[in-house]
C-alpha positions in Angstrom: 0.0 31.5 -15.5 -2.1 33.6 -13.4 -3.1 30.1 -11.7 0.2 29.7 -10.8 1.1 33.3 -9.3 -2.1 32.7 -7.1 -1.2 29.6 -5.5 2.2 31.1 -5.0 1.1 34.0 -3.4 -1.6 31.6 -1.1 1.5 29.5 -0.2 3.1 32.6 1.6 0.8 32.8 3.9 1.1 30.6 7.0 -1.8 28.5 6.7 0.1 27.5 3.3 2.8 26.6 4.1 1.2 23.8 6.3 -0.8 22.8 3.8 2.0 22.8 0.7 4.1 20.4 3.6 1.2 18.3 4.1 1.0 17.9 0.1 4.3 17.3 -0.1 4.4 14.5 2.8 1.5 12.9 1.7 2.8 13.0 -1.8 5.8 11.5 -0.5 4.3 8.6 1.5 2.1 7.5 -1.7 5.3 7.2 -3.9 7.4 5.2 -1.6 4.2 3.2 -1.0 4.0 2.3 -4.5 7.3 1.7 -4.9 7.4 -1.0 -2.2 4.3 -3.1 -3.8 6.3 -2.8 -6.6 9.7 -4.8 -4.8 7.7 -7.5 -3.1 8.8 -10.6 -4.4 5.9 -12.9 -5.8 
């Protein structure tokens, strides 16, 4: 838990918030580029 409350507090900061929206982005990007191999017919 105390894990948890310490990236929370890091993200506060402004240099966390651009790196919790890069995360998120490049979290993004892998899913839907997963999810397209997935739909390619064969």
């Amino acid at each position: 838990m105390g894990a948890i409350l310490d990236l929370v507090e890091k993200m506060r900061s402004p240099t966390g918030i651009i790196v919790t929206i890069v995360i998120i982005a490049v979290g993004v990007f892998f899913i839907r580029w997963v999810f397209q191999d997935d739909q390619e017919p064969k």
